[in-house]
N, CA and C atoms of all chains as a GROMACS GRO file, in nm:
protein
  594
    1UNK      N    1   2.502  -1.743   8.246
    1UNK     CA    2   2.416  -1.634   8.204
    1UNK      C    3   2.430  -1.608   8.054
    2UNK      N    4   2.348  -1.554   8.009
    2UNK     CA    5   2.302  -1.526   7.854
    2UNK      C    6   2.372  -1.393   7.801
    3UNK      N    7   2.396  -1.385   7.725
    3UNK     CA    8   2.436  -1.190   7.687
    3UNK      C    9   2.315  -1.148   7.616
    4UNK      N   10   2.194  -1.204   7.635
    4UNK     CA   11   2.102  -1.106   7.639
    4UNK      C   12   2.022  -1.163   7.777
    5UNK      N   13   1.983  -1.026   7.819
    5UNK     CA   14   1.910  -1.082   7.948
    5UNK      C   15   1.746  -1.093   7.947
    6UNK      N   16   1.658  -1.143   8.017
    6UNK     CA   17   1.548  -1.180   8.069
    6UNK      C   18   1.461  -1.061   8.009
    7UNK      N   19   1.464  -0.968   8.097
    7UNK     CA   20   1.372  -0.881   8.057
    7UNK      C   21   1.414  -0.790   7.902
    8UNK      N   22   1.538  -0.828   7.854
    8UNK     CA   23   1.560  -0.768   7.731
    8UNK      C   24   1.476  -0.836   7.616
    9UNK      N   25   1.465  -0.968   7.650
    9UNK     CA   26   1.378  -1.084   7.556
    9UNK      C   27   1.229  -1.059   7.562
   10UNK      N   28   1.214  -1.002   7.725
   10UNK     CA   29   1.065  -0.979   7.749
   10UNK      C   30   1.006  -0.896   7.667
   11UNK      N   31   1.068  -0.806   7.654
   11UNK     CA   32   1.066  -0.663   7.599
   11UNK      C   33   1.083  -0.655   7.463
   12UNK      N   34   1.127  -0.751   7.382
   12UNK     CA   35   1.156  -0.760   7.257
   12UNK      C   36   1.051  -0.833   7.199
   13UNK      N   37   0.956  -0.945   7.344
   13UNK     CA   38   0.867  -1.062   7.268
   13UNK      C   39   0.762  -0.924   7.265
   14UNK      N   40   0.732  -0.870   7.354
   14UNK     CA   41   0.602  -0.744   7.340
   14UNK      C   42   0.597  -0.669   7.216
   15UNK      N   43   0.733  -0.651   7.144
   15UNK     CA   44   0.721  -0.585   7.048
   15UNK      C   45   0.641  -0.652   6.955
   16UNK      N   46   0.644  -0.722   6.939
   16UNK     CA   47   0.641  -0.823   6.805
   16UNK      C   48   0.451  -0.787   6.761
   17UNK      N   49   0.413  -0.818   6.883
   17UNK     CA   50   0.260  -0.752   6.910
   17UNK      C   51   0.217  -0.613   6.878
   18UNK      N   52   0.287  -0.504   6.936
   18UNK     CA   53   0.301  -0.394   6.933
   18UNK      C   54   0.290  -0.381   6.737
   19UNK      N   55   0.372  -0.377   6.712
   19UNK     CA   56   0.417  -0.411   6.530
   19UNK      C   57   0.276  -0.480   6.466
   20UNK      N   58   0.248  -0.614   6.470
   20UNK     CA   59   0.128  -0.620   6.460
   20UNK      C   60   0.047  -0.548   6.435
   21UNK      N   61  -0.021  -0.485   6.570
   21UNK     CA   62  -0.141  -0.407   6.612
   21UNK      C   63  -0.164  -0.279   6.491
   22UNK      N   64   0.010  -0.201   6.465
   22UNK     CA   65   0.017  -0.099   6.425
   22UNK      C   66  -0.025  -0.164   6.315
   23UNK      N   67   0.049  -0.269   6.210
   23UNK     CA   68   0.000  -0.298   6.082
   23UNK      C   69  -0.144  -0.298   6.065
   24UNK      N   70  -0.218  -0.392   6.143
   24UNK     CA   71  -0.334  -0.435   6.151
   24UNK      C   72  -0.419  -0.307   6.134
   25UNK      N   73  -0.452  -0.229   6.229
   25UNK     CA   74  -0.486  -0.108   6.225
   25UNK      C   75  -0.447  -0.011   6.142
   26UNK      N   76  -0.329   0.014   6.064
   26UNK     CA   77  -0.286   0.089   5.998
   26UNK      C   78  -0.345   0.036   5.868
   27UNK      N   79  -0.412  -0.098   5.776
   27UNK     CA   80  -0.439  -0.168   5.738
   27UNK      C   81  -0.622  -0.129   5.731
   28UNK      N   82  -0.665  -0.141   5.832
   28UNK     CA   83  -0.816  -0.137   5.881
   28UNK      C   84  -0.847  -0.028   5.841
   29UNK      N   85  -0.768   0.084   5.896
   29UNK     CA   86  -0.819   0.180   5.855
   29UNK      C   87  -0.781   0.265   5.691
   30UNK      N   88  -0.714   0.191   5.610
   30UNK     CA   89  -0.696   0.224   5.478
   30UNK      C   90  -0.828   0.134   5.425
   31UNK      N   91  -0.899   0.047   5.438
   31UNK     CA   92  -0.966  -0.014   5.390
   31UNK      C   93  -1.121   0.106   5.368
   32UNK      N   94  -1.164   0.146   5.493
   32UNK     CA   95  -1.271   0.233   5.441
   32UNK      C   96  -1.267   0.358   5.391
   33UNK      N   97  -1.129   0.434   5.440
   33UNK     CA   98  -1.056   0.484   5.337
   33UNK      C   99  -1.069   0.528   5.198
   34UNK      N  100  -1.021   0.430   5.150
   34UNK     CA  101  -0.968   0.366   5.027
   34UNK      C  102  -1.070   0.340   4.921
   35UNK      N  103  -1.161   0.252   5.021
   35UNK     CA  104  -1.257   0.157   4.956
   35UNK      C  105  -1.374   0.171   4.959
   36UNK      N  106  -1.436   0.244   5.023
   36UNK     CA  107  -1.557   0.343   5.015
   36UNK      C  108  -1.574   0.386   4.896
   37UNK      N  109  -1.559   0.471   4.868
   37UNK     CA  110  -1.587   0.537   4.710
   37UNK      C  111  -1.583   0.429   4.626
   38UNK      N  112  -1.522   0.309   4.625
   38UNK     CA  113  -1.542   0.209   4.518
   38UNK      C  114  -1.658   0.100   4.564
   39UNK      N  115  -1.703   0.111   4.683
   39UNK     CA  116  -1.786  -0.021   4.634
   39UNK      C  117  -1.896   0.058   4.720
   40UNK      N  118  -1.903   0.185   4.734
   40UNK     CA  119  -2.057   0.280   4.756
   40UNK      C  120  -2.127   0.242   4.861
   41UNK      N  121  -2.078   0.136   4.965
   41UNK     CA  122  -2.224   0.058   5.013
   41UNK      C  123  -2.183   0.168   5.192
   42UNK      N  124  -2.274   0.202   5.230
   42UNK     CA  125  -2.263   0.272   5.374
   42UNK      C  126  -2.266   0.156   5.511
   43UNK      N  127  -2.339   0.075   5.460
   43UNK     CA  128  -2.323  -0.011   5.610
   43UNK      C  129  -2.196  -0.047   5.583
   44UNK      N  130  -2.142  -0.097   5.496
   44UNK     CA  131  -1.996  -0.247   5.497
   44UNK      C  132  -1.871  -0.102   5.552
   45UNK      N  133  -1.928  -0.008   5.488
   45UNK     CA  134  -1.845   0.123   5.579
   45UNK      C  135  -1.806   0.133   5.694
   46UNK      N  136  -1.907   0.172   5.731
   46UNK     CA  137  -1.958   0.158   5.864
   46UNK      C  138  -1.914   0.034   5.968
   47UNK      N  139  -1.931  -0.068   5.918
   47UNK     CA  140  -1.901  -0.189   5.967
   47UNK      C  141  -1.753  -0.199   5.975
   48UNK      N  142  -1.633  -0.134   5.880
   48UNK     CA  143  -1.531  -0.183   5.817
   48UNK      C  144  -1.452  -0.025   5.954
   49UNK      N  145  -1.519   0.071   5.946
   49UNK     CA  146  -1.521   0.168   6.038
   49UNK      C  147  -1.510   0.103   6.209
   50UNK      N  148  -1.572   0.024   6.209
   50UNK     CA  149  -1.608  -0.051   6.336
   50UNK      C  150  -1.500  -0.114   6.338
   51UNK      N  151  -1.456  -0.233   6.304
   51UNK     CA  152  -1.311  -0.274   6.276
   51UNK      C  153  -1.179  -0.258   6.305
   52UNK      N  154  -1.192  -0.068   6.292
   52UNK     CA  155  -1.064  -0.012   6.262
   52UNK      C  156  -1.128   0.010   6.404
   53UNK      N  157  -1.162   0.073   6.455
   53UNK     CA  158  -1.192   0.130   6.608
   53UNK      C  159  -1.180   0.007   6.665
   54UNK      N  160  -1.221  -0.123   6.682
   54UNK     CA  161  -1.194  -0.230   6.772
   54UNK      C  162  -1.026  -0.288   6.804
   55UNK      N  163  -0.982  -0.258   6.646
   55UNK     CA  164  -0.829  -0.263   6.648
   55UNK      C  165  -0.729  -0.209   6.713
   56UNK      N  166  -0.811  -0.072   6.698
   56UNK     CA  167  -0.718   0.039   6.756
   56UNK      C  168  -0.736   0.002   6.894
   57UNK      N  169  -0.878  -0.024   6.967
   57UNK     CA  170  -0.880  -0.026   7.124
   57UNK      C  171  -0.776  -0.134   7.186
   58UNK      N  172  -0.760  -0.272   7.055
   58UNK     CA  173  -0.673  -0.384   7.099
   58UNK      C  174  -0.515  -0.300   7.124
   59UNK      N  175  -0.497  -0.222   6.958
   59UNK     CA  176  -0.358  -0.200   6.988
   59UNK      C  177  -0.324  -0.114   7.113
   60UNK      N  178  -0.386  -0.036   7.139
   60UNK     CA  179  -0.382   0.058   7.307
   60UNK      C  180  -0.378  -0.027   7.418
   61UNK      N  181  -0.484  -0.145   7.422
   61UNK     CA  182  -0.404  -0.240   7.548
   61UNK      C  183  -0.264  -0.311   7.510
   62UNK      N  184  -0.237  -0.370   7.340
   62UNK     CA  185  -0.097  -0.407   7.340
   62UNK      C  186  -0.012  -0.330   7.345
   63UNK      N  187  -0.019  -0.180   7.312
   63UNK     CA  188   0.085  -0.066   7.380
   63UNK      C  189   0.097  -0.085   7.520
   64UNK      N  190  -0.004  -0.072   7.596
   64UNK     CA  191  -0.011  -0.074   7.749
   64UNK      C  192   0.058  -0.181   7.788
   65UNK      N  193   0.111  -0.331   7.753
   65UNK     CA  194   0.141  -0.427   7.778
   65UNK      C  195   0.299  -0.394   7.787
   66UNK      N  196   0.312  -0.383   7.656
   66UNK     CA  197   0.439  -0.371   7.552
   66UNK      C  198   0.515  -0.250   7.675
   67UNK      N  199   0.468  -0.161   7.718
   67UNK     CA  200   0.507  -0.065   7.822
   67UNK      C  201   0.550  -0.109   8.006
   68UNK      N  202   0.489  -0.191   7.979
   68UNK     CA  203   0.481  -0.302   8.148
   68UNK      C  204   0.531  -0.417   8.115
   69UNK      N  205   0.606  -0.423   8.027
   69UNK     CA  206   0.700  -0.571   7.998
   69UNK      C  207   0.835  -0.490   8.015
   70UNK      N  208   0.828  -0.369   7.998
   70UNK     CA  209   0.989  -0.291   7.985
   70UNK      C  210   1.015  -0.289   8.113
   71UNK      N  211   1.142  -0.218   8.146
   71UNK     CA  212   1.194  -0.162   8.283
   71UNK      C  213   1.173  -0.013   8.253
   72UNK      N  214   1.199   0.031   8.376
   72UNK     CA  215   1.163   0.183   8.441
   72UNK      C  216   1.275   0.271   8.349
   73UNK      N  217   1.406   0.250   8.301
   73UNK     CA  218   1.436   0.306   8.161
   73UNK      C  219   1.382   0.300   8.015
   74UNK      N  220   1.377   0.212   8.009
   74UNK     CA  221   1.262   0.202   7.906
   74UNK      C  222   1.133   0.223   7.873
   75UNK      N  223   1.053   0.216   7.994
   75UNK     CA  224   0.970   0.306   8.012
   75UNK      C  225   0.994   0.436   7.979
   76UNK      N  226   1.101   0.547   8.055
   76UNK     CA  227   1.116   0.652   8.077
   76UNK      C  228   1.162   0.716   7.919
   77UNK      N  229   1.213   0.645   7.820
   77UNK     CA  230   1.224   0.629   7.725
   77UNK      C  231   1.088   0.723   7.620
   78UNK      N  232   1.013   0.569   7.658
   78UNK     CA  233   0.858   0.590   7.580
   78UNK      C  234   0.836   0.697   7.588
   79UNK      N  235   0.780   0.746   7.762
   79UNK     CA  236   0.722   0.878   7.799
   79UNK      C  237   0.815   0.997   7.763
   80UNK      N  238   0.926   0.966   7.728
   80UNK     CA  239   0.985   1.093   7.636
   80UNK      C  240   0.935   1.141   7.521
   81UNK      N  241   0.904   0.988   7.418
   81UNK     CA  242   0.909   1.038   7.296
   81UNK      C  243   0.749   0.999   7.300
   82UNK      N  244   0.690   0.978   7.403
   82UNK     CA  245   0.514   1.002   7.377
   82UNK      C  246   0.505   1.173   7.381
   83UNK      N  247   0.626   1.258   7.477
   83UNK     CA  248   0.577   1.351   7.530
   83UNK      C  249   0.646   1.424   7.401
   84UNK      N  250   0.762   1.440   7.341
   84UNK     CA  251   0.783   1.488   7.170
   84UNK      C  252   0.674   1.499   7.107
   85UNK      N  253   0.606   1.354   7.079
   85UNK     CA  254   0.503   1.314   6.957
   85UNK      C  255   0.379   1.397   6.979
   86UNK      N  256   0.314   1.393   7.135
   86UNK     CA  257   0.223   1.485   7.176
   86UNK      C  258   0.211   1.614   7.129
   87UNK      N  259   0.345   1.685   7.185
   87UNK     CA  260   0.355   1.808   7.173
   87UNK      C  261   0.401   1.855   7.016
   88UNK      N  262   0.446   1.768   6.918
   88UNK     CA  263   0.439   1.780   6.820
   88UNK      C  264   0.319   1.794   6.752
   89UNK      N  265   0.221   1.748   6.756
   89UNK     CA  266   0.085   1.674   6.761
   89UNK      C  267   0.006   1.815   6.787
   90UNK      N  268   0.023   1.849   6.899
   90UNK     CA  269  -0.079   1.962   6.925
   90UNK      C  270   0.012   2.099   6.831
   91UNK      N  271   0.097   2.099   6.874
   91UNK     CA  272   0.164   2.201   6.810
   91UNK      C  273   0.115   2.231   6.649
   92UNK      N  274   0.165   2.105   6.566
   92UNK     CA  275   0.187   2.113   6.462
   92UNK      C  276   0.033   2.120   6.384
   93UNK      N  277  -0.068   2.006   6.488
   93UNK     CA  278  -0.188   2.012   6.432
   93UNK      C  279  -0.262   2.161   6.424
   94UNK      N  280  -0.238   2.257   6.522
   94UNK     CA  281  -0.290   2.388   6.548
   94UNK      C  282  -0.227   2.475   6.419
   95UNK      N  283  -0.085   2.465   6.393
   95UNK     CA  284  -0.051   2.568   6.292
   95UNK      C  285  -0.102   2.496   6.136
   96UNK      N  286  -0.097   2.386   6.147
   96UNK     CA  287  -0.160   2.373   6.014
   96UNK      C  288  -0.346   2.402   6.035
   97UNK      N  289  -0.392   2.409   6.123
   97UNK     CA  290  -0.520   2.438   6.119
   97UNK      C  291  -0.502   2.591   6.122
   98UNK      N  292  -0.454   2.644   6.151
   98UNK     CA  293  -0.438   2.775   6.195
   98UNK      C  294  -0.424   2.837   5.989
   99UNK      N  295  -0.354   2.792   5.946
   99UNK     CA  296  -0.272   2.824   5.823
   99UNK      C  297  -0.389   2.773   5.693
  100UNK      N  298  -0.455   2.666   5.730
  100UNK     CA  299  -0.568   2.629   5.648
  100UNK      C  300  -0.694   2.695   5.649
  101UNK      N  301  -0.729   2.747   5.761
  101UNK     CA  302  -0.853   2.845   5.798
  101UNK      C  303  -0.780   2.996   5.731
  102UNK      N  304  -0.646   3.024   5.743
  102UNK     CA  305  -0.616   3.187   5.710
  102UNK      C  306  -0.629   3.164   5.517
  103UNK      N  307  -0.636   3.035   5.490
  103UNK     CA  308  -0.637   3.052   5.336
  103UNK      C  309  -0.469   3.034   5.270
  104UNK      N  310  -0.397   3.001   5.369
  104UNK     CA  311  -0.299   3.000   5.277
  104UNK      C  312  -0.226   2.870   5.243
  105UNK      N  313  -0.261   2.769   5.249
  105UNK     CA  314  -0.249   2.619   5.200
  105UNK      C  315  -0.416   2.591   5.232
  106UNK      N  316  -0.395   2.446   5.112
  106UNK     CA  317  -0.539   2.370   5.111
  106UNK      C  318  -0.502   2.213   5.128
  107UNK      N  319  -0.480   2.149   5.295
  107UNK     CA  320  -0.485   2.067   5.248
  107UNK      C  321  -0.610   1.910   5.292
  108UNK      N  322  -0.563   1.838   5.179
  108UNK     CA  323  -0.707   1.767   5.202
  108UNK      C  324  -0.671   1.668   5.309
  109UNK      N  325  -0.546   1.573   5.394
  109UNK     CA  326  -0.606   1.490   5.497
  109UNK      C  327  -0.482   1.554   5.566
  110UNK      N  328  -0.517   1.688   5.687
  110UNK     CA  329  -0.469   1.725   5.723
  110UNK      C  330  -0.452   1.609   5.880
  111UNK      N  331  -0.516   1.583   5.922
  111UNK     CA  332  -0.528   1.470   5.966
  111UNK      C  333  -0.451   1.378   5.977
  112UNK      N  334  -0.486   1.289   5.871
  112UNK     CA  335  -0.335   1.193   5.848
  112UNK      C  336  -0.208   1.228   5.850
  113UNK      N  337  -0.157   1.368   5.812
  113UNK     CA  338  -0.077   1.383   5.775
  113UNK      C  339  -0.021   1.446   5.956
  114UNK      N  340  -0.100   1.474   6.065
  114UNK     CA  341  -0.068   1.524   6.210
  114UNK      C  342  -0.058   1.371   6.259
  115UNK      N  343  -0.122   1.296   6.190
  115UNK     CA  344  -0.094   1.139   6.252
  115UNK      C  345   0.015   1.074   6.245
  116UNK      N  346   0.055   1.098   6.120
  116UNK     CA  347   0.181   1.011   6.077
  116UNK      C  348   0.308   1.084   6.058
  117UNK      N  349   0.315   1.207   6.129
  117UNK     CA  350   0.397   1.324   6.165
  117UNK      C  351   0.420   1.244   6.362
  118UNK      N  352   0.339   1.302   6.417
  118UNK     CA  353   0.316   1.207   6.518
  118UNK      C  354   0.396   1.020   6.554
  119UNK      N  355   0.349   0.960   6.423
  119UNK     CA  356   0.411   0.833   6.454
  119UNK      C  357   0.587   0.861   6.404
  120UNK      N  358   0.583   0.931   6.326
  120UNK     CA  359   0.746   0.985   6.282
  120UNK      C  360   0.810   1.034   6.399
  121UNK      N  361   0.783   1.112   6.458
  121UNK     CA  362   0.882   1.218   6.573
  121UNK      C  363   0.839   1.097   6.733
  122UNK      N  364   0.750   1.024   6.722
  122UNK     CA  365   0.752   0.924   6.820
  122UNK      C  366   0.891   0.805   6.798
  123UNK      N  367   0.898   0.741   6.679
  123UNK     CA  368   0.990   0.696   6.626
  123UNK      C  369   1.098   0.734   6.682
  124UNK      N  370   1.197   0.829   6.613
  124UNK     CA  371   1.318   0.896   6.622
  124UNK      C  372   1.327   0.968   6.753
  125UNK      N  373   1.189   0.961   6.836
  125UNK     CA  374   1.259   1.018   7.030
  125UNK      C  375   1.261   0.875   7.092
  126UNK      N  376   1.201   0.796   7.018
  126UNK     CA  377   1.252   0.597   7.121
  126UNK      C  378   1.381   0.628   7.062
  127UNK      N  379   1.442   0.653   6.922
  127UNK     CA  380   1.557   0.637   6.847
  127UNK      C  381   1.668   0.684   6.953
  128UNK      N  382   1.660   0.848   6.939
  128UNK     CA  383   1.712   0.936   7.050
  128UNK      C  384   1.732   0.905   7.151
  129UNK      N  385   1.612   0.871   7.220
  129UNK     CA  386   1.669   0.794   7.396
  129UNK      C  387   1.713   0.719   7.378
  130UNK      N  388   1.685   0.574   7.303
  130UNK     CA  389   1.773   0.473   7.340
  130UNK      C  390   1.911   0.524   7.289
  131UNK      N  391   1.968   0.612   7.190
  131UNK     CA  392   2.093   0.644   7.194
  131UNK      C  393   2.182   0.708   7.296
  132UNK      N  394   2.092   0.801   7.376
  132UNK     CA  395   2.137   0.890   7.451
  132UNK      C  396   2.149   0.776   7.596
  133UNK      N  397   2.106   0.686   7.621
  133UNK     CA  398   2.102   0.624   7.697
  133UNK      C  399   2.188   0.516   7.722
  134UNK      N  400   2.296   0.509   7.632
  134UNK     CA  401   2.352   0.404   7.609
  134UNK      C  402   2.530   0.430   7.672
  135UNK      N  403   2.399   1.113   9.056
  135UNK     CA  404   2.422   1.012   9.239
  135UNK      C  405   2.551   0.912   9.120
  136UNK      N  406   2.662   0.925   9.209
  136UNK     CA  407   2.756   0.820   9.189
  136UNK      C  408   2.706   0.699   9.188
  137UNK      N  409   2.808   0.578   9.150
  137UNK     CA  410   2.773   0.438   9.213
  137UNK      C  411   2.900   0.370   9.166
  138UNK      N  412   2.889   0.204   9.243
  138UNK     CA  413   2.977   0.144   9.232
  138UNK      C  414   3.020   0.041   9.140
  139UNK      N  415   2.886   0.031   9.030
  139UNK     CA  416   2.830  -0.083   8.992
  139UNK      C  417   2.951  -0.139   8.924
  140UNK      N  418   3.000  -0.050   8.851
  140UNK     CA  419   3.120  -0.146   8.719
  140UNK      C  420   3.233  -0.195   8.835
  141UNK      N  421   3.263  -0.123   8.910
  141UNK     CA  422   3.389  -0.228   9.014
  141UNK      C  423   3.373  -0.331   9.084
  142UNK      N  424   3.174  -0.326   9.094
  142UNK     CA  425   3.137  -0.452   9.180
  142UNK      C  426   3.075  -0.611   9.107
  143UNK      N  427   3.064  -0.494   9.015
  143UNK     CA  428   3.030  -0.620   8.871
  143UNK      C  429   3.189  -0.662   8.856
  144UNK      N  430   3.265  -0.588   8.810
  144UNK     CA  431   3.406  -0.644   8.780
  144UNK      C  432   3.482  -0.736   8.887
  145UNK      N  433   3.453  -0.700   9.008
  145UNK     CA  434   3.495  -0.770   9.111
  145UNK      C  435   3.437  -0.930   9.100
  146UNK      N  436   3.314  -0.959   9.095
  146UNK     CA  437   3.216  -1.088   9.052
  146UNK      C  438   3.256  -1.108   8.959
  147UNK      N  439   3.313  -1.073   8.874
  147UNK     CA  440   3.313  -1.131   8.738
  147UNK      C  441   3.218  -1.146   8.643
  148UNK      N  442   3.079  -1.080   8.633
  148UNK     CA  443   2.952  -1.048   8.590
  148UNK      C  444   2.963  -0.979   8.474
  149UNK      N  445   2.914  -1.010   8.400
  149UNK     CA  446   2.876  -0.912   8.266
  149UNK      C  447   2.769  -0.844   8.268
  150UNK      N  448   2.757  -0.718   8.204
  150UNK     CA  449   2.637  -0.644   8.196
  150UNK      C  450   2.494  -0.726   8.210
  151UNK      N  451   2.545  -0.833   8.081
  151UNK     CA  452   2.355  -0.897   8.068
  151UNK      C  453   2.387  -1.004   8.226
  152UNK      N  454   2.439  -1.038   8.292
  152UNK     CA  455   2.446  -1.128   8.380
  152UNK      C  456   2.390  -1.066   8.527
  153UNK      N  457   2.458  -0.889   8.534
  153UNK     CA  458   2.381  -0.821   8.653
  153UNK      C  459   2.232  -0.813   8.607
  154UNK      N  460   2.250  -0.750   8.469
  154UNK     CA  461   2.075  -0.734   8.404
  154UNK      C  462   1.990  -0.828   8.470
  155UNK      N  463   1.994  -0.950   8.413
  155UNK     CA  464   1.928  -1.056   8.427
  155UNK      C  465   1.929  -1.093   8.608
  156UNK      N  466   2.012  -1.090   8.668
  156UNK     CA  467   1.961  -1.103   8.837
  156UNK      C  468   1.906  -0.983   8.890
  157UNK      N  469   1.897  -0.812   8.812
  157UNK     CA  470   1.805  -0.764   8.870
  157UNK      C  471   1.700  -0.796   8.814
  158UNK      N  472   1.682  -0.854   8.667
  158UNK     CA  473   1.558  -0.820   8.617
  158UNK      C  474   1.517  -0.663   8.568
  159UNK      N  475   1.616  -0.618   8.523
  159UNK     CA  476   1.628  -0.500   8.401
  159UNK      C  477   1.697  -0.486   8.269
  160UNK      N  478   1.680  -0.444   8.146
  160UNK     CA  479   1.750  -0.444   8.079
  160UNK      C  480   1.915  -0.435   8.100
  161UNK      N  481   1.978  -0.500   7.977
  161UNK     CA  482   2.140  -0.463   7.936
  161UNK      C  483   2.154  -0.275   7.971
  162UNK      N  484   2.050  -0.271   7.826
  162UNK     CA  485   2.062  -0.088   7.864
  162UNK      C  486   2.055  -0.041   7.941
  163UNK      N  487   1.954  -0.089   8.059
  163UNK     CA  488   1.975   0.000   8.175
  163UNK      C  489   2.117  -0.006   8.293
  164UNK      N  490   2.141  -0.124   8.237
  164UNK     CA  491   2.298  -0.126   8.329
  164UNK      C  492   2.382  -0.044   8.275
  165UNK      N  493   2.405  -0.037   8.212
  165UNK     CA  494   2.480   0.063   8.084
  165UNK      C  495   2.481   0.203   8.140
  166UNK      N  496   2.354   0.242   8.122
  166UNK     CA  497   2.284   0.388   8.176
  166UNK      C  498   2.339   0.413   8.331
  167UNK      N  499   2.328   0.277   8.394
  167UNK     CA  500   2.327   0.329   8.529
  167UNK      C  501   2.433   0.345   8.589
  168UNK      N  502   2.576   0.254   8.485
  168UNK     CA  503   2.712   0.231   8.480
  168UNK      C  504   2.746   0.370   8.510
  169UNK      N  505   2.754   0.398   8.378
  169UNK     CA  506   2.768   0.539   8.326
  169UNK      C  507   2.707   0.699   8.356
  170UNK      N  508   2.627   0.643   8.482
  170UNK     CA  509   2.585   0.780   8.561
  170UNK      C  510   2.487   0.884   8.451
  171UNK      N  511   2.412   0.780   8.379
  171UNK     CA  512   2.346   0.896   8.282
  171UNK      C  513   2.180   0.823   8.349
  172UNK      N  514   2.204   0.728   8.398
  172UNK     CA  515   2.057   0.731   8.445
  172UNK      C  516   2.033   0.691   8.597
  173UNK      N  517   2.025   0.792   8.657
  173UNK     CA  518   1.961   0.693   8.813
  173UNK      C  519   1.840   0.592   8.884
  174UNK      N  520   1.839   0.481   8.909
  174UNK     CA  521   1.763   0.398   8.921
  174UNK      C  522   1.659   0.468   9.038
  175UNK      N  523   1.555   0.387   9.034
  175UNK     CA  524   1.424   0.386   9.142
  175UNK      C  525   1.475   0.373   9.221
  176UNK      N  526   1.415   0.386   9.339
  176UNK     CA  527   1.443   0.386   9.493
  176UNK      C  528   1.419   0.169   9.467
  177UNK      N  529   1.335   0.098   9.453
  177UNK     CA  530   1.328  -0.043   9.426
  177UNK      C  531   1.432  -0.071   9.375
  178UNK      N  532   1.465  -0.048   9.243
  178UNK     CA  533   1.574  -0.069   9.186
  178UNK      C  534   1.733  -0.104   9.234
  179UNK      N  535   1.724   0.056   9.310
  179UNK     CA  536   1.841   0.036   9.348
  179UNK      C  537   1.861  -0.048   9.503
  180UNK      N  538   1.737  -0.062   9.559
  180UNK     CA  539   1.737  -0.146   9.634
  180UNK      C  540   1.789  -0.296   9.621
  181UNK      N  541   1.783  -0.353   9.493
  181UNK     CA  542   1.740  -0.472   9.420
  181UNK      C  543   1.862  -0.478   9.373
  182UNK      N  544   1.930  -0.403   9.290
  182UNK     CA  545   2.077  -0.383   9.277
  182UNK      C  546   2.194  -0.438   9.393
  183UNK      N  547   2.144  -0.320   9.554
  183UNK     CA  548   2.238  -0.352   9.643
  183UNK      C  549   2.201  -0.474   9.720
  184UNK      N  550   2.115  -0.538   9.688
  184UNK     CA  551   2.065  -0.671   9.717
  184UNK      C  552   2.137  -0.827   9.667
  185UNK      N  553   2.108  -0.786   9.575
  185UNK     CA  554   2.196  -0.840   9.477
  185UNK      C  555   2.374  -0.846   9.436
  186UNK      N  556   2.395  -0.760   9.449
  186UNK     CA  557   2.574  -0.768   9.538
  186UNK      C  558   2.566  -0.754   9.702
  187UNK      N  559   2.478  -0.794   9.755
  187UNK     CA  560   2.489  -0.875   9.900
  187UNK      C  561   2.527  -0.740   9.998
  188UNK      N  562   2.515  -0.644   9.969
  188UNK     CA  563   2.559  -0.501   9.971
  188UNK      C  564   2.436  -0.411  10.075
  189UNK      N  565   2.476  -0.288  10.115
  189UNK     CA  566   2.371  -0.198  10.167
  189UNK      C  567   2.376  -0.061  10.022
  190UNK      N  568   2.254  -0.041  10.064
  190UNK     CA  569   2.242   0.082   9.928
  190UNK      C  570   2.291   0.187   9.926
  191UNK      N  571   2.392   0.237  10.019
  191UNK     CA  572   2.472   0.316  10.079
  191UNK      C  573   2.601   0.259  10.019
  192UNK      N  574   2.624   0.127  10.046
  192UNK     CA  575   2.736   0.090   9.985
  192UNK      C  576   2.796   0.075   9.816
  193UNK      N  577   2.694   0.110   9.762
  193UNK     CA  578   2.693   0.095   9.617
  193UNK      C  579   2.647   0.236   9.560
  194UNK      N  580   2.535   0.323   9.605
  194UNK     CA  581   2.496   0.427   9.553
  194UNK      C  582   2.532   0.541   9.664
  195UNK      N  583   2.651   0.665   9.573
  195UNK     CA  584   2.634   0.781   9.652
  195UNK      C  585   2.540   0.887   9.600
  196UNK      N  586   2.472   0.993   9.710
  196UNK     CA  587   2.386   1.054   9.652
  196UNK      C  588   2.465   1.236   9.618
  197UNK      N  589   2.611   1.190   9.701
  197UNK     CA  590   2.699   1.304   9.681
  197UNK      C  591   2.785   1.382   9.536
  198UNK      N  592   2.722   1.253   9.418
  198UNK     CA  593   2.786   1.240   9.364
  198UNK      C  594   2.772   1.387   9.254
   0.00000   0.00000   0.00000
């Protein structure tokens, strides 16, 4: 036998995809972004818009994969720190909307910034469980 | 729920990744399940006491 086992390899090849997807998409969608205001044109927008949405639908089935290659701890894992990131997510998105409508901050991609708050506190609760689990 | 796993692994002579790999679960989850911080599925632990040739009674208490 190996000192790493079967489904630990399984679970490690899914990532690799997972990682991917996020670049790819994280990527796609800086492009219209970004690049809109410089080259003015609304369809290649639009089109480049399209892109990022097809990506994203791929990376949601390679999450879904990446989730069914694990075991039922590892799983249980995820759905921890999906259920952190969520509730961070709604939480955090409401008081900064809440705080931007009363006038007392202005900010401009409030958005991104509940997104990648979100991919942060998703992070560090896989971090967390797999520590606490060990 | 108690269990027996590290005395029955130790008894075989099995290493963590060696039970892992004949249930078909992670290292970590042997670890977890060693150590009474995580209790397996009703399958699982079926698959476990299967696997040390065992009844699921004989490996998992629920008294614990």
């Amino acid at each position: 036998m190996t000192a790493v086992s079967h489904p630990d390899r399984r679970a490690a090849r899914a990532l690799v995809p997972l990682l991917i997807g996020g670049v790819a998409w994280t990527g796609s969608l800086a492009l219209p972004t970004f690049g809109a205001p410089v080259w003015g044109s609304a369809p290649l927008t639009w089109a480049l818009v399209a892109m990022n949405v097809a990506i994203g639908i791929a990376w949601v089935v390679v999450y879904a994969r990446f989730l069914r290659a694990g075991d039922e701890l590892q799983r249980k894992v995820s759905l921890e720190a999906m259920a952190f990131a969520m509730g961070a997510g709604i939480i955090g998105g409401c008081a900064i909307g809440a705080v931007e409508n009363a006038g007392l901050v202005e900010l401009e991609s409030e958005l991104a910034i509940v997104v990648a708050g979100m991919g942060v506190i998703y992070a560090l609760g896989v971090l967390v469980g797999n520590l606490r689990y060990r | 729920m108690r269990n027996r796993l590290l005395d029955l692994r130790r008894e075989r002579g099995w290493t963590q990744a060696d039970l892992a790999e004949r249930t078909d679960v992670s290292r970590q989850t042997i670890i977890a399940i060693e150590k009474g911080k995580f209790d397996p599925s009703l399958p699982l632990a079926f698959r476990i006491a299967r696997t040390f040739e065992l009844r699921i009674e004989d490996v998992f208490d629920d008294e614990g």
